[in-house]
Residue frames relative to the residue before (quaternion, step in Angstrom):
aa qw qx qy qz dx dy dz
X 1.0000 0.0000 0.0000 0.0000 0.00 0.00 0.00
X 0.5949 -0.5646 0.5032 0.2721 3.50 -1.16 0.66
X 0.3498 -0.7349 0.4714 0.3397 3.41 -0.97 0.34
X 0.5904 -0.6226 0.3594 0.3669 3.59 -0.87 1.10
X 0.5893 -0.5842 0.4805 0.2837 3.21 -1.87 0.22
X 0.5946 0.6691 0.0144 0.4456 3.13 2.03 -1.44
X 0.1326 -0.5879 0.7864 0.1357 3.17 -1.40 0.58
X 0.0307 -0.8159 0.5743 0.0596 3.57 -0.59 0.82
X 0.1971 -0.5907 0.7634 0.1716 4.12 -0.76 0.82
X 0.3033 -0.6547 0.6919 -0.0256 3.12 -2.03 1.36
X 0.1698 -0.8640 0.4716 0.0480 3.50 0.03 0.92
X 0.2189 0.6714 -0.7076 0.0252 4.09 -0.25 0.13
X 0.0207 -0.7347 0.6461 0.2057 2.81 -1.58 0.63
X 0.2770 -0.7337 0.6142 0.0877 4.05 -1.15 0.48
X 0.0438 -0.5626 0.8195 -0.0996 3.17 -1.92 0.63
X 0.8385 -0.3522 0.1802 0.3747 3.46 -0.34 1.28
X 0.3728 0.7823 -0.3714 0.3333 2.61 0.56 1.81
X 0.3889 -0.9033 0.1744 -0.0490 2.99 1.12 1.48
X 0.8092 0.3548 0.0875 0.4600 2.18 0.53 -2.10
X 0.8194 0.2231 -0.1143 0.5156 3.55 0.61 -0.56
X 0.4290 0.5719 -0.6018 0.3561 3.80 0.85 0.10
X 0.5357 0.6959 -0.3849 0.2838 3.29 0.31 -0.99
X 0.7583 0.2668 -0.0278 0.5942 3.65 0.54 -1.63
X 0.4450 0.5714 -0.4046 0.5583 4.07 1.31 0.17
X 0.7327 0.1033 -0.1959 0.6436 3.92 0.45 -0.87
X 0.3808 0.4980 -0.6702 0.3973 3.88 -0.33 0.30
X 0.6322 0.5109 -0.3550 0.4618 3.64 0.49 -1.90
X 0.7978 0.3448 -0.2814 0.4067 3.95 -0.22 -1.32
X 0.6316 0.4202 -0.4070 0.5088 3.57 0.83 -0.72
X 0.5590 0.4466 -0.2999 0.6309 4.34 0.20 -0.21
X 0.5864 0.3660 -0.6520 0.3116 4.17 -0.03 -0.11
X 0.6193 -0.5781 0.4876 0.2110 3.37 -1.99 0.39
X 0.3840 0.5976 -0.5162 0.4785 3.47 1.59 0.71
X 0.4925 -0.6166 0.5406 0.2915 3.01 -1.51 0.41
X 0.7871 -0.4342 0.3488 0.2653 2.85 -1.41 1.34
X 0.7162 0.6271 -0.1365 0.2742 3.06 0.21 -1.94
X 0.7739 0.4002 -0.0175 0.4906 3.00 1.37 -1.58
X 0.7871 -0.1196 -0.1875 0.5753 3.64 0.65 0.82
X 0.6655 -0.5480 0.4762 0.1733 3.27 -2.06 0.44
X 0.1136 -0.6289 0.7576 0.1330 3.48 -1.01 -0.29
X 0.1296 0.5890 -0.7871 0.1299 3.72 -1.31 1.44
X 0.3890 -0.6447 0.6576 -0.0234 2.43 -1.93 1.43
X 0.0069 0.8023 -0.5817 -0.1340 3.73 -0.27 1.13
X 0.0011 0.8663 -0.4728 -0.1611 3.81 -0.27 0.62
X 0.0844 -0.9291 0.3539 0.0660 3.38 -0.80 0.66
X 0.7962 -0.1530 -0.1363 0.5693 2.51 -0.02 1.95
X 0.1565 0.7393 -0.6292 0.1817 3.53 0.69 0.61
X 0.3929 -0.7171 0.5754 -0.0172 3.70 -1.69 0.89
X 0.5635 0.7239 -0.0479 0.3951 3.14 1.97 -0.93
X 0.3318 -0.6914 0.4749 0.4317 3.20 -0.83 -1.13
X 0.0319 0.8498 -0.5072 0.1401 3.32 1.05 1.20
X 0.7569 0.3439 -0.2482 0.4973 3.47 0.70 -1.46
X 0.6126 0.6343 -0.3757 0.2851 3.28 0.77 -0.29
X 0.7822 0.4417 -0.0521 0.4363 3.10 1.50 -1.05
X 0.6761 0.2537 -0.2930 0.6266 2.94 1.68 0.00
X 0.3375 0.4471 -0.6831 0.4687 3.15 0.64 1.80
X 0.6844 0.4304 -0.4042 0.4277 3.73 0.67 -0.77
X 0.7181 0.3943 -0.3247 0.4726 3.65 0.69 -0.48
X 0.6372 0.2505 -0.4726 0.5548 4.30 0.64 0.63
X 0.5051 0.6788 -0.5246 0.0943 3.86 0.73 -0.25
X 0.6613 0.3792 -0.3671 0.5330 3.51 -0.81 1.42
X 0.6205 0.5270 -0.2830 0.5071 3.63 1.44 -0.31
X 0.3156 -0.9075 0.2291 0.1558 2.76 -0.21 1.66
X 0.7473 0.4024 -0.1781 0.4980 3.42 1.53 -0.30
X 0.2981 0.7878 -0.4051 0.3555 3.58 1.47 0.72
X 0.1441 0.8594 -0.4834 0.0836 3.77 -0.70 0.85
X 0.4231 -0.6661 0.5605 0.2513 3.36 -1.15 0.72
X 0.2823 0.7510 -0.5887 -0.0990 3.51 -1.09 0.33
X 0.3475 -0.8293 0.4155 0.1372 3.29 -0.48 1.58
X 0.0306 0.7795 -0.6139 -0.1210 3.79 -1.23 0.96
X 0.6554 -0.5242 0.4871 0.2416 3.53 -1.24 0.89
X 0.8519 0.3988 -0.1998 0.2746 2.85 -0.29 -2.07
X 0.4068 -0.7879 0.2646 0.3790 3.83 0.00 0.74
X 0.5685 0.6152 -0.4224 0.3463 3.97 -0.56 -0.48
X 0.8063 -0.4724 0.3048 0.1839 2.67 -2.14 0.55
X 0.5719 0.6892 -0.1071 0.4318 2.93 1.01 -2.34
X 0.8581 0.2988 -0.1828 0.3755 3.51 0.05 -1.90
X 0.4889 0.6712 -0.3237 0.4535 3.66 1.50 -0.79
X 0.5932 0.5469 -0.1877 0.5601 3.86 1.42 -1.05
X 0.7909 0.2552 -0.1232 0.5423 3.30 0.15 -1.02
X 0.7501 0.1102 -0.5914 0.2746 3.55 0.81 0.81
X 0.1900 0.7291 -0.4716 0.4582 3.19 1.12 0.80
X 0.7229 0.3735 -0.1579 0.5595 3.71 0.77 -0.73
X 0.7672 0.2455 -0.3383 0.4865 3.43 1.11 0.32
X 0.5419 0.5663 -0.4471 0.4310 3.14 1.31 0.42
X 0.6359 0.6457 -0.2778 0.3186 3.38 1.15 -0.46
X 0.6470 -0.6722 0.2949 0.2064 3.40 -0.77 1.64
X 0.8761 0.1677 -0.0133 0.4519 3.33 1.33 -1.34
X 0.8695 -0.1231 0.1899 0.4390 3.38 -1.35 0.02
X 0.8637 -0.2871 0.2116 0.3560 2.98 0.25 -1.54
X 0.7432 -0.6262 0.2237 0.0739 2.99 -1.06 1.77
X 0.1511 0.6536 -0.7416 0.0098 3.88 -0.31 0.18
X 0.3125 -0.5312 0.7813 0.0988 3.19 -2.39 1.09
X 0.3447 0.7185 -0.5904 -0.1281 2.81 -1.47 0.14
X 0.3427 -0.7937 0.3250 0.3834 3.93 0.16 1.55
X 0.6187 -0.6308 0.3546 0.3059 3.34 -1.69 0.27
X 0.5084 0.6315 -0.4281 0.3994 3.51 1.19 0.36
X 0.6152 0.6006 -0.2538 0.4432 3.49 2.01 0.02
X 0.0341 0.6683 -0.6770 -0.3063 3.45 -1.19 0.13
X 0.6235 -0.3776 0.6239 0.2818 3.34 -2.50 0.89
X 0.1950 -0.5124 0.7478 0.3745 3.46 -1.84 0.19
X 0.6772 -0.5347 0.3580 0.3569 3.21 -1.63 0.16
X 0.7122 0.4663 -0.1510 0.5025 3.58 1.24 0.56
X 0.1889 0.7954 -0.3061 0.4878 2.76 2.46 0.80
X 0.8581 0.0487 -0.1934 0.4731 3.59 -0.10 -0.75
X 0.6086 0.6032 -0.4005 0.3245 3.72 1.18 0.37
X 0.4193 0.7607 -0.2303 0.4388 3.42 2.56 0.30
X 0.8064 0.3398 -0.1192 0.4692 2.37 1.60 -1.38
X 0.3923 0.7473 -0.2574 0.4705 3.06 1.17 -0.34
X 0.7967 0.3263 -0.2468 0.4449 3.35 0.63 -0.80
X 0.7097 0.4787 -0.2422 0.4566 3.07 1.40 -1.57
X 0.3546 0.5879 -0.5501 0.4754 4.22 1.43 0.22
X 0.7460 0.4725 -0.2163 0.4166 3.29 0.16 -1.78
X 0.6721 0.3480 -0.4007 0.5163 3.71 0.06 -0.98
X 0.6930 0.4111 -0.4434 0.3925 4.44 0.15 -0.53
X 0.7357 0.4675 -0.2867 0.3975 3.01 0.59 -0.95
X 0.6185 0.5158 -0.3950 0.4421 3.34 0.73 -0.04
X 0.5123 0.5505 -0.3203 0.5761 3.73 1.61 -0.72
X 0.8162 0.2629 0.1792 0.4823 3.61 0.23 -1.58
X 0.0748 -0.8106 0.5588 0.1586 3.76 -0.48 0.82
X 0.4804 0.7527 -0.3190 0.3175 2.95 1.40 -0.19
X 0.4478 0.7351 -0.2826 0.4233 3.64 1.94 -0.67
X 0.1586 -0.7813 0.6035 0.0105 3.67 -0.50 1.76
X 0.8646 -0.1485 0.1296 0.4623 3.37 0.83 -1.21
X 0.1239 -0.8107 0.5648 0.0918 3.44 -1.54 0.50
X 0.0648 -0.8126 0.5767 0.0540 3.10 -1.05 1.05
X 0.5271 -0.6142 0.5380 0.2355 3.50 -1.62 -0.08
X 0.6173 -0.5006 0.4981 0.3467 3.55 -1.43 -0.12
X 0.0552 -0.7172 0.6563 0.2276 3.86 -1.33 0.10
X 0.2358 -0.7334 0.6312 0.0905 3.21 -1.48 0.47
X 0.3149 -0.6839 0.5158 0.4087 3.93 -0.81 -0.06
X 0.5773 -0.6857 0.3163 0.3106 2.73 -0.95 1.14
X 0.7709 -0.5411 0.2253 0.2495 4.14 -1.09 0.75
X 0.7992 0.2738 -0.2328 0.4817 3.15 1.56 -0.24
X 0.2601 0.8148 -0.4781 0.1998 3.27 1.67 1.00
X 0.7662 -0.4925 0.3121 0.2703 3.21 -1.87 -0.41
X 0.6158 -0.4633 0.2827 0.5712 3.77 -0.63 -0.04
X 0.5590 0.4059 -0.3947 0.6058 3.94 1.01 -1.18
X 0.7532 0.2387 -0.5123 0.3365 3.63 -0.72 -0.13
X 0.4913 0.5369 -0.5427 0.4193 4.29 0.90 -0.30
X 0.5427 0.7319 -0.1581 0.3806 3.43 1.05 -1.46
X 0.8233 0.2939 -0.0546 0.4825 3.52 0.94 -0.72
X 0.3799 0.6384 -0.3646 0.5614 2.93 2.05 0.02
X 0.6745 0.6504 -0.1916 0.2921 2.93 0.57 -1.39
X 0.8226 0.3486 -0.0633 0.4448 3.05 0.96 -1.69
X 0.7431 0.3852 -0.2775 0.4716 3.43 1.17 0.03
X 0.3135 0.6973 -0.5280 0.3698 3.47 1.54 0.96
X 0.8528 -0.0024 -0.1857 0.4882 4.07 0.91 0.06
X 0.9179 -0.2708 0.1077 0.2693 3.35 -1.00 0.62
X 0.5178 0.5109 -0.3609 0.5836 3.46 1.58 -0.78
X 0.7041 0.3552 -0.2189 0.5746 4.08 0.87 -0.74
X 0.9476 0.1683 -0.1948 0.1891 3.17 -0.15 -0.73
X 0.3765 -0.8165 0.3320 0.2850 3.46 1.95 0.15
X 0.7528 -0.1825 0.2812 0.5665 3.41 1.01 0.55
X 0.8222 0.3787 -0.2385 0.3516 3.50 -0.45 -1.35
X 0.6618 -0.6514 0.3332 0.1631 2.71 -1.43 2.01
X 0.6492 0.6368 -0.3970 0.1241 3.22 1.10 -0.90
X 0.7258 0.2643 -0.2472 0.5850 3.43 1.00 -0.47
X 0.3438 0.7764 -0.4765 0.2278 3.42 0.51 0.85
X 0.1281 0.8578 -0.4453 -0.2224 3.39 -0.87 -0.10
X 0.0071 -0.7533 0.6541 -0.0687 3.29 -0.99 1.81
X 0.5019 -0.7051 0.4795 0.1449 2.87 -1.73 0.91
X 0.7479 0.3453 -0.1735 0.5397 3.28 1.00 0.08
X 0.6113 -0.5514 0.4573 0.3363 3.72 -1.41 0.65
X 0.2689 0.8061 -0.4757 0.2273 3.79 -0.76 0.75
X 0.6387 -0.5372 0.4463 0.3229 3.59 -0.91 1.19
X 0.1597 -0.6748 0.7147 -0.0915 3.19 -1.57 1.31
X 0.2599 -0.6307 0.6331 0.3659 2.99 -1.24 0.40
X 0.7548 0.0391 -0.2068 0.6212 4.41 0.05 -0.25
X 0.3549 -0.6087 0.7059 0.0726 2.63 -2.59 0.36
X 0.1208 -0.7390 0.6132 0.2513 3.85 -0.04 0.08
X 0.6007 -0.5657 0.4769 0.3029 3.10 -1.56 0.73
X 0.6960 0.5599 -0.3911 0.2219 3.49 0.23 -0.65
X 0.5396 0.1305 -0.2261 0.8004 4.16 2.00 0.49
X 0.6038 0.5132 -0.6069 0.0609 3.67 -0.57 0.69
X 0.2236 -0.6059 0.7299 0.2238 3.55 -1.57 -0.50
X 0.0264 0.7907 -0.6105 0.0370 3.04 -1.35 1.37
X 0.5629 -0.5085 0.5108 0.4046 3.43 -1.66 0.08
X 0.5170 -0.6808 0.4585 0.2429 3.14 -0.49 1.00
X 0.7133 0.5143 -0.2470 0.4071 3.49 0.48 -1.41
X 0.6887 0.5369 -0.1834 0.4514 3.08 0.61 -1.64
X 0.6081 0.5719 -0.2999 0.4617 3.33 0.88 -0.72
X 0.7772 0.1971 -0.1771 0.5707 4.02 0.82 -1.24
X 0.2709 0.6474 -0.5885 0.4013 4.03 1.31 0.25
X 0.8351 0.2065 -0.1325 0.4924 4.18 0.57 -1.47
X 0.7627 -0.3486 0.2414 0.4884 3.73 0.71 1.30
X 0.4708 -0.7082 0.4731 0.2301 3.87 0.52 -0.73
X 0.5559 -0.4501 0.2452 0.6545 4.17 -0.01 -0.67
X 0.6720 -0.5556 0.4434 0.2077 3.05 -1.68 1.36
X 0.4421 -0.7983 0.3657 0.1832 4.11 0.21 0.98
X 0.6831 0.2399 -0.1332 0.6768 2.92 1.63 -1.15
X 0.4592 0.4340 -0.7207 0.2852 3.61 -0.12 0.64
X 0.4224 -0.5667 0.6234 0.3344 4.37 0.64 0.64
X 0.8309 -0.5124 0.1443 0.1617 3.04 -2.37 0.03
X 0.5799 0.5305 -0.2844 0.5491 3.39 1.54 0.25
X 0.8201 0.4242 -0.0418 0.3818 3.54 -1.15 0.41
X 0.4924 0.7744 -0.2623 0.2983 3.27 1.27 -0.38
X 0.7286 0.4300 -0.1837 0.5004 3.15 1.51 -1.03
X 0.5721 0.5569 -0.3729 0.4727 3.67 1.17 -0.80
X 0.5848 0.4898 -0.4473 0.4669 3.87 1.31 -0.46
X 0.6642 0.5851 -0.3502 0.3064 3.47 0.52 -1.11
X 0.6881 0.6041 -0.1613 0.3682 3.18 1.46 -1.41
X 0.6047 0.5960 -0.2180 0.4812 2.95 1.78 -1.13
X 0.7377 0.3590 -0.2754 0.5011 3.57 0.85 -1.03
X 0.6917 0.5374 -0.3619 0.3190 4.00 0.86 0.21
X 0.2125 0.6946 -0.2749 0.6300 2.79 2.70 0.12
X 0.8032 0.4411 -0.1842 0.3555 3.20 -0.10 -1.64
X 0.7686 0.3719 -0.2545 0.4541 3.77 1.24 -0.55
X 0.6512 -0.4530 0.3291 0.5123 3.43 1.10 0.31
X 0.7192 0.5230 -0.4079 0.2069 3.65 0.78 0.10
X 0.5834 -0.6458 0.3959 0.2932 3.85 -0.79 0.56
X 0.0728 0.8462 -0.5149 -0.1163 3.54 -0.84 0.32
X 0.2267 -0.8748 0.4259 0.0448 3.88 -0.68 0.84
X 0.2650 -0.7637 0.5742 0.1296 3.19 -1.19 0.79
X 0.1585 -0.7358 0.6460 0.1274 4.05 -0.71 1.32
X 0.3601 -0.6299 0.6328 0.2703 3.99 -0.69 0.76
X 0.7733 0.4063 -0.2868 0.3933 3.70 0.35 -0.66
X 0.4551 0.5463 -0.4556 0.5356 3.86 1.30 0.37
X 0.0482 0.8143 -0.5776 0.0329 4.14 0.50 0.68
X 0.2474 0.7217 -0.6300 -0.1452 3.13 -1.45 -0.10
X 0.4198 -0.6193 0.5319 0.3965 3.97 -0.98 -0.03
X 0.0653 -0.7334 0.6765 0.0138 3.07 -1.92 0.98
X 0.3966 -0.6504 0.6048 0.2323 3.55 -0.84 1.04
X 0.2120 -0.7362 0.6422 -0.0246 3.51 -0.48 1.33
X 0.7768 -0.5382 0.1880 0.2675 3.28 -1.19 0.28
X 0.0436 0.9647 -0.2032 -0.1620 3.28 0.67 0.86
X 0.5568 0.1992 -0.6105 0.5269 3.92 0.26 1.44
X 0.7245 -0.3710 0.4251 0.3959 3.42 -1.83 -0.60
X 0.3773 0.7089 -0.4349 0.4074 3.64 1.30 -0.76
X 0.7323 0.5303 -0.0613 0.4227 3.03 0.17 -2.14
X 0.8921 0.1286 -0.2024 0.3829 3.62 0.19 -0.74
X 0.1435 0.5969 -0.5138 0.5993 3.58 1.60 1.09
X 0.7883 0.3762 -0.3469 0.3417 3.18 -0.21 -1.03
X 0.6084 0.5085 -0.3635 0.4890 3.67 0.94 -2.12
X 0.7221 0.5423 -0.3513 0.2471 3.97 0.20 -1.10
X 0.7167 0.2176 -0.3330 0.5728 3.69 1.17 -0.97
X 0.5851 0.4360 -0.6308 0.2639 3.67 0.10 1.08
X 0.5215 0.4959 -0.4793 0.5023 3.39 1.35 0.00
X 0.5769 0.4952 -0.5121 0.3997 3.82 0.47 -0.36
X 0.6925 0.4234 -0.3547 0.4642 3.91 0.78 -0.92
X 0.4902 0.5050 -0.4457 0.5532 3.74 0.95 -0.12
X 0.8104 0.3939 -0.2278 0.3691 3.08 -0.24 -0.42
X 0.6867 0.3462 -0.2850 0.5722 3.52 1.17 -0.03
X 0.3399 0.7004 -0.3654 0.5104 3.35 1.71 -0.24
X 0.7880 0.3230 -0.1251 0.5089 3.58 0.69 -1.56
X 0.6733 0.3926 -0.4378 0.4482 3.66 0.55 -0.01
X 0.5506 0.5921 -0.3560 0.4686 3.53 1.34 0.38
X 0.6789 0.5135 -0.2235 0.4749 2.99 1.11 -1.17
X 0.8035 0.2595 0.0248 0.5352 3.81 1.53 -1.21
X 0.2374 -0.7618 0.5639 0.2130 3.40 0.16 0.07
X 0.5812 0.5034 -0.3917 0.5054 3.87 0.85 -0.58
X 0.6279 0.5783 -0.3454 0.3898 3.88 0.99 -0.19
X 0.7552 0.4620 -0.3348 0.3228 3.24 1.24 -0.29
X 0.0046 -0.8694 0.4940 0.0079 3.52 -0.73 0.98
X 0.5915 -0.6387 0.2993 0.3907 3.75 -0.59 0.80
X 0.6776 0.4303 -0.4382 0.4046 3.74 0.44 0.29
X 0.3216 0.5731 -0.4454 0.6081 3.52 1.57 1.00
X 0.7753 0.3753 -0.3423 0.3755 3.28 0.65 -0.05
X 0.4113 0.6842 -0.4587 0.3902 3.08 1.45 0.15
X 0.6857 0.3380 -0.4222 0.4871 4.09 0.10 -0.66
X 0.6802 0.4652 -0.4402 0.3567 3.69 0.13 -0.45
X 0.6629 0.4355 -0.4031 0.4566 3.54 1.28 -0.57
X 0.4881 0.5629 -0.4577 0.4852 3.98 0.94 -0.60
X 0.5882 0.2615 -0.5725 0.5079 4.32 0.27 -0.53
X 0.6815 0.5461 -0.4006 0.2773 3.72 0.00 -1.44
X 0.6224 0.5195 -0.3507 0.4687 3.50 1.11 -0.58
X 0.6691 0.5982 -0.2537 0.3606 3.76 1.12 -0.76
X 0.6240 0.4565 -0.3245 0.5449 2.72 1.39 -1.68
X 0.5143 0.6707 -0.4478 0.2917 4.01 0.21 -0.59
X 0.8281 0.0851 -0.1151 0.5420 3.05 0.69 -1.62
X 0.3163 0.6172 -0.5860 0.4189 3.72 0.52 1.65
X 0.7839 0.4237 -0.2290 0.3920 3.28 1.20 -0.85
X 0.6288 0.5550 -0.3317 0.4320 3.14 1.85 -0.74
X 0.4533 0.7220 -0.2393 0.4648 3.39 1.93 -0.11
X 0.5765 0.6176 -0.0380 0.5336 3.23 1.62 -1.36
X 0.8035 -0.0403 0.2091 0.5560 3.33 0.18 -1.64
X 0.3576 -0.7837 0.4849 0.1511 3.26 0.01 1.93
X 0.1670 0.8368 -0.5144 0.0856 3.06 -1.34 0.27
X 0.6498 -0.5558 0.3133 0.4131 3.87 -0.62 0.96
X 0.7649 0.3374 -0.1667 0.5228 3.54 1.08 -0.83
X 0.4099 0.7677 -0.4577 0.1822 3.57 0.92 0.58
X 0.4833 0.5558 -0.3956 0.5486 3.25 1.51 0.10
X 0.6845 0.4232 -0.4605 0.3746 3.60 0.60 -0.56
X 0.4735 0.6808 -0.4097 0.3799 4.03 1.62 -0.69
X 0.7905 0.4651 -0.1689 0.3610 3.13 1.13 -1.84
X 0.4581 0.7798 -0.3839 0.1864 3.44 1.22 -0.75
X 0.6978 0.5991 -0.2392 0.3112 3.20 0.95 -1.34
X 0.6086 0.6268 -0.2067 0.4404 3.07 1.44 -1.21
X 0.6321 0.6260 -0.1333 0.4369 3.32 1.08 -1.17
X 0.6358 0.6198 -0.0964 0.4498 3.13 1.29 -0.82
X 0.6313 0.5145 -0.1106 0.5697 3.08 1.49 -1.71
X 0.5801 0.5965 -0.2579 0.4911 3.71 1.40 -1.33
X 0.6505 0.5125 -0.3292 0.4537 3.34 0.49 -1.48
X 0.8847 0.3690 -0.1592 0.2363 3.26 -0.06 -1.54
X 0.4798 0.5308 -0.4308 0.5500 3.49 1.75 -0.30
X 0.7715 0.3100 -0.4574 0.3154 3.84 0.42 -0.46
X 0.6362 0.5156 -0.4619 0.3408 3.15 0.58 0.11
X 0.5321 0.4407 -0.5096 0.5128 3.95 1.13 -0.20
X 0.7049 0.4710 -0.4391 0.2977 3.53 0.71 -0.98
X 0.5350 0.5918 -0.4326 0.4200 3.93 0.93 -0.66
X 0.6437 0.6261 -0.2816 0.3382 3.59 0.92 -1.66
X 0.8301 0.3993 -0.1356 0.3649 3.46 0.67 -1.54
X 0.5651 0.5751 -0.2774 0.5226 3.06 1.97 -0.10
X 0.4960 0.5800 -0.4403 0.4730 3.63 1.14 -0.54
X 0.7363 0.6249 -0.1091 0.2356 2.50 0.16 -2.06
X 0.7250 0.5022 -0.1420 0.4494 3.18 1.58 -0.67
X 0.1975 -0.7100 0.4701 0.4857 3.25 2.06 -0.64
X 0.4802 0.6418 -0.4256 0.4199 3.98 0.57 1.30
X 0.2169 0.8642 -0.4510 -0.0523 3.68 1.08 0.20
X 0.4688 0.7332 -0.2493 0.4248 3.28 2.03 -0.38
X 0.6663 0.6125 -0.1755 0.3874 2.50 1.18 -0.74
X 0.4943 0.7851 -0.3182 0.1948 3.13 1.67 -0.95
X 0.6293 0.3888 -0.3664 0.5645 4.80 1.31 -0.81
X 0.6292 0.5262 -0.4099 0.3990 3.69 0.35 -0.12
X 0.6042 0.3917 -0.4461 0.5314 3.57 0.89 -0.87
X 0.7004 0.6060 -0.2645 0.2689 3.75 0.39 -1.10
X 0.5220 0.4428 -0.2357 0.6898 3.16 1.58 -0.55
X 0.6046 0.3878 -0.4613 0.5208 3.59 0.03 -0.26
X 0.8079 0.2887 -0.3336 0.3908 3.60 -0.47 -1.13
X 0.6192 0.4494 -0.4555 0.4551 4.09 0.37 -0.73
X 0.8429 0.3352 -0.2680 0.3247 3.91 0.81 -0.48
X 0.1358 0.6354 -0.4466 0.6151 3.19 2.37 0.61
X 0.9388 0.0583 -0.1385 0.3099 3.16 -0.85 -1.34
X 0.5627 0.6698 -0.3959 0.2794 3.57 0.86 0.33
X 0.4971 0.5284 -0.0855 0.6829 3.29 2.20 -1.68
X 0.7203 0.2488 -0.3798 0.5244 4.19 0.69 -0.07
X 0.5932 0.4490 -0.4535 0.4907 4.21 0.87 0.70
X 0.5396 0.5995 -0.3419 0.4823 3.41 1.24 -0.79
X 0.7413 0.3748 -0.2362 0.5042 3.45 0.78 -1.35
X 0.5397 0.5747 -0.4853 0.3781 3.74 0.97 -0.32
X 0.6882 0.4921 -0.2916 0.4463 3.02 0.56 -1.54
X 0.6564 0.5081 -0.3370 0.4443 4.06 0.78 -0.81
X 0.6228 0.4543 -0.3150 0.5537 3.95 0.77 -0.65
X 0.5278 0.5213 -0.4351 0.5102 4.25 0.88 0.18
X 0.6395 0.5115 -0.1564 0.5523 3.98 1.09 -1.27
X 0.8859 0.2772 -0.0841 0.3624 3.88 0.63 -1.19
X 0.6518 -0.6805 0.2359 0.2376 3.24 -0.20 1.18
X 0.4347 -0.7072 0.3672 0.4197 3.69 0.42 0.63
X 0.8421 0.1751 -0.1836 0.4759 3.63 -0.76 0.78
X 0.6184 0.5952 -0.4631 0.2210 3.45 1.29 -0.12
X 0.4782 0.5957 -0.5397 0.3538 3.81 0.54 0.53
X 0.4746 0.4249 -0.5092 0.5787 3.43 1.41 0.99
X 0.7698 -0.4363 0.4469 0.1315 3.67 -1.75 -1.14
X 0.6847 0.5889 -0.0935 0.4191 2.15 2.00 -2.07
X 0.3702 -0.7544 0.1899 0.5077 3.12 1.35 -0.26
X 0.5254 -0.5837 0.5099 0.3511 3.99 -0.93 -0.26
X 0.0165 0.6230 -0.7744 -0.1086 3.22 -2.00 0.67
């Protein structure tokens, strides 16, 4: 490998994370960058565990590996000090439920350096996640279902493209940023609490003229969510994130947000036409039906298509409880104060 252009600071940040720091810095401490040439900082917040404890035994001997501890809970602030603790230019995330391949921060790295050198306009680049190879049927299962748009709404993260190419977001959990550029527009939004934080950032670096990219060959693994319990839950806090931001912005709202709030409205219909017969209870139920119809047939599609036809009630259950647990949470982020699933409090 060439020698980089970059000093690069590796941010993770943790909150009782035991279990997976461990195999999170192994990954960064094993990348094929030189050593020499970037950092690894641990912001931890408020961990109770033995996070810091253990990811001292797992960087010991690495010479550029720090702890830097924040009280104040949340996401946002835990990010932004991480971004001021860092030594250099420019910033890579990557969350601690992930591992790096060993050819993770030397993707990006290049593909920063090679845009930016085209384009100053280049804030950030990120990479793809995958689950990692010896997961579970629900986490194959969710592969599955977020390979097209009925699952994955766009977002790169569970995409797969074969080629470098403008994005409109990055999630923190595979990016690299321009530092500056990054605190030039305030940095993450404190009170957008623990969800959502990054699609704002992304949004407002959009909003100044600045460019953001996705490299397919910057991989890493992520332990997604691994029963249905669990991702019900992750799904209606992204619905309150997301209504969080169309409060906070008004440029955030866009009519295919209105699609999970119409699926409850479509339920509650045919609950009542269930309730309180009537000649026109097919017209209550119709809608539903519709929604039914058409999820099995993306769900059958993306399962073929996969050589998975087994697969075919699991995707279906995934997406109706995707898009049911992200309207629930819409409708819940309208009632709850923006950021209040933190302390800091909410405006």
């Amino acid at each position: 490998m060439d020698k980089p252009q970059r000093n690069v600071s590796v941010v993770v940040i943790a909150r009782n994370e035991e279990n997976d720091i461990r195999k999170c810095l192994e990954s960064l401490r094993a990348q094929d960058y030189p050593q020499e040439c970037y950092e690894v900082v641990l912001v931890d917040n408020g961990s109770t565990d033995r996070t810091q404890e253990i990811a001292r035994e797992a960087m010991n001997g690495f010479a550029h590996f720090r702890i830097v501890e924040n009280p104040v809970p949340g996401i946002a602030v835990t990010r932004n000090v991480g971004i001021k603790a860092a030594k250099h230019d420019v910033v890579a995330f990557i969350d601690a439920d992930c591992e790096a391949s060993t050819t993770w921060l030397t993707w990006l790295e290049r593909a920063f350096s090679e845009e930016l050198a085209r384009d100053a306009s280049l804030a950030a680049i990120g990479g793809p996640n995958t689950a990692p190879a010896d997961t579970t049927f629900f986490r194959r299962a969710v592969a599955v279902a977020t390979t097209n748009y009925w699952g994955n709404h766009g977002s790169v993260q569970a995409k797969i493209l074969d080629q470098r190419m403008s994005v409109d977001h990055l999630p923190t959990l595979n990016v690299m940023y321009d530092r500056q550029k990054v605190v030039d527009i305030g940095m993450f939004d404190e009170f957008q609490g623990n969800i959502s934080e990054d699609v704002d950032l992304s949004h407002r670096l959009r909003g100044k003229g600045f460019k953001l990219l996705f490299e397919p060959r910057a991989g890493i693994t992520h332990k997604w969510r691994e029963d249905i319990v669990s991702w019900m839950k992750n799904m209606e806090v992204y619905g309150k994130g997301r209504t969080w931001l169309m409060r906070k912005d008004p440029s955030h709202i866009k009519p295919q947000f209105a699609a999970p709030i119409l699926l409850l409205t479509a339920c509650l219909m045919a609950l009542i036409s269930w309730v309180l017969p009537s000649p026109f209870c097919f017209l209550f139920a119709a809608p539903l039906l519709v929604y039914v119809l058409l999820t099995l047939l993306v769900s059958i599609y993306a399962c073929v298509t996969h050589g998975k036809p087994h697969y075919v009630p699991m995707v279906f259950i995934i997406y109706a409880v995707t898009h049911l647990s992200y309207g629930v949470g819409q409708v819940h982020g309208l009632f709850a104060a923006r950021g209040s699933d933190t302390v800091r409090g909410a405006k």
